[in-house]
N, C-alpha and C positions, 0 to 999 in steps of 0.2 A: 802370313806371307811365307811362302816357300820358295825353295833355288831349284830350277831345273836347267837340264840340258839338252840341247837339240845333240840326235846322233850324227847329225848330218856332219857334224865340228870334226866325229873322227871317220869319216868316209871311209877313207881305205880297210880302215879296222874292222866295220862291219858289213864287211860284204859277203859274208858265208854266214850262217846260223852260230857257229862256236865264237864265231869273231863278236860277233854281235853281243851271245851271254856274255863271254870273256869282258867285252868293254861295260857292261851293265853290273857284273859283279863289282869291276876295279871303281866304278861310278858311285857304287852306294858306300864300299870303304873310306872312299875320298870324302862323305858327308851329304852328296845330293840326297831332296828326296824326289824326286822323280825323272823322268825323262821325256824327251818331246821325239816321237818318230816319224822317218822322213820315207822310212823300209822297214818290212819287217823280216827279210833278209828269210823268208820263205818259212819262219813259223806258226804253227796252228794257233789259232785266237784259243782254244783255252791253255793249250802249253804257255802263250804269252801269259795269259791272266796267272797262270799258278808261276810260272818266273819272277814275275812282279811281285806275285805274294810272297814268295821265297828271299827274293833280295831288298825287302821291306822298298821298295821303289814304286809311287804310282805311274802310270805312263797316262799323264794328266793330256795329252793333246796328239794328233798326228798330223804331218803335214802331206795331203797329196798332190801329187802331180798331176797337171790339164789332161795327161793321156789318162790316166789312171780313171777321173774322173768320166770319162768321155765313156770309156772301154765295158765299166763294170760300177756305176755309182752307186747299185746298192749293195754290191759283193763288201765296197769298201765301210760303208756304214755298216752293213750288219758285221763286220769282221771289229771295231769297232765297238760296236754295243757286246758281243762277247767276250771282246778283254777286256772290258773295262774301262776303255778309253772314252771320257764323256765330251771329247771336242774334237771335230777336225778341222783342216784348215784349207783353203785357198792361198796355195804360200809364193807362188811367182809367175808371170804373165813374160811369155817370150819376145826377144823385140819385134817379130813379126806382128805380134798382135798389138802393141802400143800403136796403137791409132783409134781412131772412131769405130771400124766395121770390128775391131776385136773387142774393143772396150764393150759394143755391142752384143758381142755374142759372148761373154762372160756375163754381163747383167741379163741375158734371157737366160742362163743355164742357173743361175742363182736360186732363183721360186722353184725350182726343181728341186735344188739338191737341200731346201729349205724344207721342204715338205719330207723330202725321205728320210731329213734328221730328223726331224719332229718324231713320223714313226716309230724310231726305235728311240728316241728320247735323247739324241745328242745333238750338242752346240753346236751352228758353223760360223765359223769366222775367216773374216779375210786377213792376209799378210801382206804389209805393204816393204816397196822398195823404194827407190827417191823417186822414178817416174812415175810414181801416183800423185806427187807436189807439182807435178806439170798442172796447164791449167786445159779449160775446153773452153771452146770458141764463145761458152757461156760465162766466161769467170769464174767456173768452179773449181775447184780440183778434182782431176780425173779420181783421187780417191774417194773424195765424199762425193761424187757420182756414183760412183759403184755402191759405197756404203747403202744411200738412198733410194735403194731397189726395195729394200725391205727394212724395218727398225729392227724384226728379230737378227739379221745379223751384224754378229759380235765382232770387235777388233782386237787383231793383236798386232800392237803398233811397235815396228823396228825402231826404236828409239836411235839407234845408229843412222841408220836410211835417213829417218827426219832429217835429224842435222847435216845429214850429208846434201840436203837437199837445200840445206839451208833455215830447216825450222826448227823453231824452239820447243824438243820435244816434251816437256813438264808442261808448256802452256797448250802443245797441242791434245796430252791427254786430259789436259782441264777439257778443253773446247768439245772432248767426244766423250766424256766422262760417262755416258748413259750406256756407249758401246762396249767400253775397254773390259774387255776380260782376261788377256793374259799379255806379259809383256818381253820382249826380245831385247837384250845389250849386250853389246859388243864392247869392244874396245880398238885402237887404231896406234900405230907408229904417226904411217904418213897416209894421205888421200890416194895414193897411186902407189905403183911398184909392183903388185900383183898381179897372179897370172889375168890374163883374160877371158872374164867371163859375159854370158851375154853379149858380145860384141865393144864389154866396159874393161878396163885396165883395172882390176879390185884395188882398193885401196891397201896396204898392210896391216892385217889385223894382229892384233897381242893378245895377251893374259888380261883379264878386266886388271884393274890397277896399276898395269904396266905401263900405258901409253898415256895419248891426249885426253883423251873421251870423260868429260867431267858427269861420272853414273850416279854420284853422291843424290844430286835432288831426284834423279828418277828414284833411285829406289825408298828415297825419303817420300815421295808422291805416293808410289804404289803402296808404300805401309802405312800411309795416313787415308787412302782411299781403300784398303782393303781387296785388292789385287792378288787373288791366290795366287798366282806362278810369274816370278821373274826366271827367267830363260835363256839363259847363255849358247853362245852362237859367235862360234869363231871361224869363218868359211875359210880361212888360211892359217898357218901355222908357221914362224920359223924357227919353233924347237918342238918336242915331241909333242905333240894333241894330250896325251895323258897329264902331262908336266903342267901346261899350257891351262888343262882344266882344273888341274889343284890349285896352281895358285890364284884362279880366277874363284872360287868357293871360300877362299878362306877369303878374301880380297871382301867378298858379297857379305861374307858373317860379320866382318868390320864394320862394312857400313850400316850393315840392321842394331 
């Protein structure tokens, strides 16, 4: 089991290409080994692949956005299969589309973007947020609806989101345990206080070990199931993001 990092935790820092290596060198000093990309902040997939090789960092997963995928779906996989990145992601559905006719056209674009990973040999997986524990008019959850378009694709389950939703996310990685391939934690102060996103009040996220968020049995699940990548991901910060990601790495080396 290994520790990564979503870039997305330091936003503002990687919005230019310098900003970006700069956060990726300061990332593998701190002890991660990889990182999960959300941008690639406009550099070439092999300049990416030989940076990762440089900063002993894999960039095990990336998360794209619905325009992204809509705009140029194989641009993003084969960029992808040249760095080295062996997984992308489905990582957030707008509240426009939380309903049935969007829930709809994300399960038709799925077999698409299934087959084009296949191609060049990379994983897709979904990312879930709490309104995938909403339910459909069938008693499902809108997420294992989605799941259910195809078995080949993979979950990587927001273990924060779960609970925020209300479930118990160790028994929900039991329940999809055939899907789980990479895992997302957070941590929390309070349920609210933060800016708003998606039309939600974020809750106040911390340092893993800082706040509520009991990560102990996830990351005990992910190392008894053998889960390569737990995945840190802090979408708010109230001290500096670099700060914020040290102490959540040593926090993750404790519990392993």
């Amino acid at each position: 089991m290994k520790f990564g990092y979503q870039l997305f935790s330091a936003l503002s820092l990687c919005q230019t290409k310098e900003g970006m290596i700069s956060i990726m060198e300061k990332l593998s000093q701190l002890g991660y080994d990889g990182v999960e990309f959300f941008s690639y902040a406009g550099i070439p997939a092999e300049e990416m692949k030989t940076l990762l090789e440089r900063l002993h960092l894999k960039g095990f997963n990336s998360h794209v956005q619905l325009e992204r995928w809509e705009k140029d779906p194989e641009g993003e996989v084969r960029y992808a299969a040249q760095a080295g990145i062996p997984c992308l992601t489905i990582p957030w559905l707008p509240p426009e589309m939380r309903n049935a006719e969007g829930y709809a056209k994300i399960k038709a674009m799925i077999p698409k973007l299934l087959s084009l990973c296949e191609k060049y040999g990379i994983t897709l997986l979904y990312h879930n947020h709490h309104f995938e524990f909403d339910k459909t008019p069938e008693g499902r959850y809108v997420l294992e609806d989605i799941l259910g378009v195809d078995p080949a694709l993979g979950l990587e389950l927001d273990t924060f989101w779960a609970h925020y939703a209300g479930i118990d996310p160790v028994a929900y990685m039991e329940s999809q345990k055939a899907r789980m391939k990479l895992i997302h934690i957070k941590d929390y102060l309070t349920l609210d206080g933060g800016p708003v996103a998606g039309g939600l009040e974020m809750p106040t996220f911390c340092a893993i070990g800082t706040g509520k968020m009991n990560n102990q049995p996830i990351v005990d699940w992910a190392k008894a199931n053998d889960i390569a990548w737990v995945c840190v991901e802090q979408d708010n910060s109230h001290i500096p993001e670099l700060e914020a990601a040290a102490l959540s790495i040593r926090a993750l080396k404790a519990m392993a």
